[in-house]
C-alpha angles and dihedrals in degrees: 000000000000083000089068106024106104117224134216110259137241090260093047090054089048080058102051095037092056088050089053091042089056084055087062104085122199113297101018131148110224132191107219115198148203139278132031110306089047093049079061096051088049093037080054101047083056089066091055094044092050096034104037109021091246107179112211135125120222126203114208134230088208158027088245093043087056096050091044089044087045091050099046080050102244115149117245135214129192122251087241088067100048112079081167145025129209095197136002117191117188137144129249131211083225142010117191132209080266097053086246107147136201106205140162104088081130086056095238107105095125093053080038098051097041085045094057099038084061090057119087083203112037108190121197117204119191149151116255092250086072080061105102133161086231154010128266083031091140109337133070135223109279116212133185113203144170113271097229094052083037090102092040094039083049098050091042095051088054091051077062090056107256134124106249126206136154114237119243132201114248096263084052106258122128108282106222128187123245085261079069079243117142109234122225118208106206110195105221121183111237090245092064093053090047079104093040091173099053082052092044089051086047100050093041089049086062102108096237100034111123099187138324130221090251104122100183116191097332111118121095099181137027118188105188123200100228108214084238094065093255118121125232119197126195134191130194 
């Protein structure tokens, strides 16, 4: 499948993350995330910082997100100083007819999640090919959990019916977040998802369990890279 999907290119995420950085005014406090798509959004607002003189002050979702914002030349505060957040941009693995999300392929959902419950506006900007009629398409469930409750959290996610592995890295050694946390995929089938916010309440009642890539009803904004080269945007 992900042989054959086609994905929305470089140029095409420049697009749609220029369109989400002329949604950031003057002053703002911006949540920049993780992945592709969001990389473009921050490479974009340092165009506006460097071009226009926009004032404004972004707090990552990773480690990746603060040397890409540091080298686009966007000022950075930490989370400790943010008691709020105007905006937050970030991507998703998959967006739903309902806006709901799965996110988390980066490995950053708990930095993701605490970053968008600070926004008062949380903008998603994807390809078309993150568009799916539902979710657990082609994604699983990411969850970052606590190494000593890793073996019980595992065997309690597959009594709810999912396939349960530990990511790796690509040499074969145990992939953690850059909480230092060790992150679960729980294969779901789309069916069981059909109800995303009973398996979010589920997974988050595990004792163990730090956050899941269940992003229910969050999103305010969607702004989709048509393969065409047009733009959709969709809002809750």
């Amino acid at each position: 499948m992900a042989g054959t999907t086609p994905k929305a290119s470089g140029e095409q995420l420049e697009k749609i993350g220029a369109i989400a950085a002329g949604l950031i005014e003057p002053g703002q406090r911006v949540g920049l995330g993780s992945g592709k798509a969001s990389l473009a959004f921050v490479r974009q607002l340092g165009v506006r910082v460097r071009e226009q003189g926009l004032r404004c002050v972004g707090v990552s979702t990773s480690l990746l997100t603060s040397q890409v914002a540091q080298e686009a030349g966007v000022p950075l505060a930490q989370v400790a100083d943010a008691t709020e957040l105007d905006m937050a941009v970030d991507g998703a693995d998959e967006v739903d007819p309902h806006l709901n999300m799965l996110k988390g392929g980066g490995g950053n959902i708990t930095r993701e999640m605490i970053i968008a419950r600070l926004a008062r506006r949380f903008v998603i900007v994807v390809g078309r090919e993150k568009i799916v009629p539902a979710l657990g398409t082609g994604f699983p469930v990411f969850v970052e959990v606590l190494e000593f409750a890793r073996p019980a959290v595992v065997r309690q996610i597959e009594k709810l019916g999912a396939r349960v592995t530990q990511r790796l890295n690509p040499d074969g050694s145990v992939f953690l977040t850059d909480n230092n946390n060790p992150y679960l995929q729980a294969a779901f089938a789309p069916a069981d998802l059909a109800d995303p916010a009973r398996i979010q309440h589920a997974l988050r009642n595990l004792p163990g369990v730090v956050e899941t890539g269940l992003f229910v009803g969050m999103a305010d904004e969607v702004i989709i890279a048509n393969f065409d080269g047009t733009v959709e945007r969709k809002q809750r």
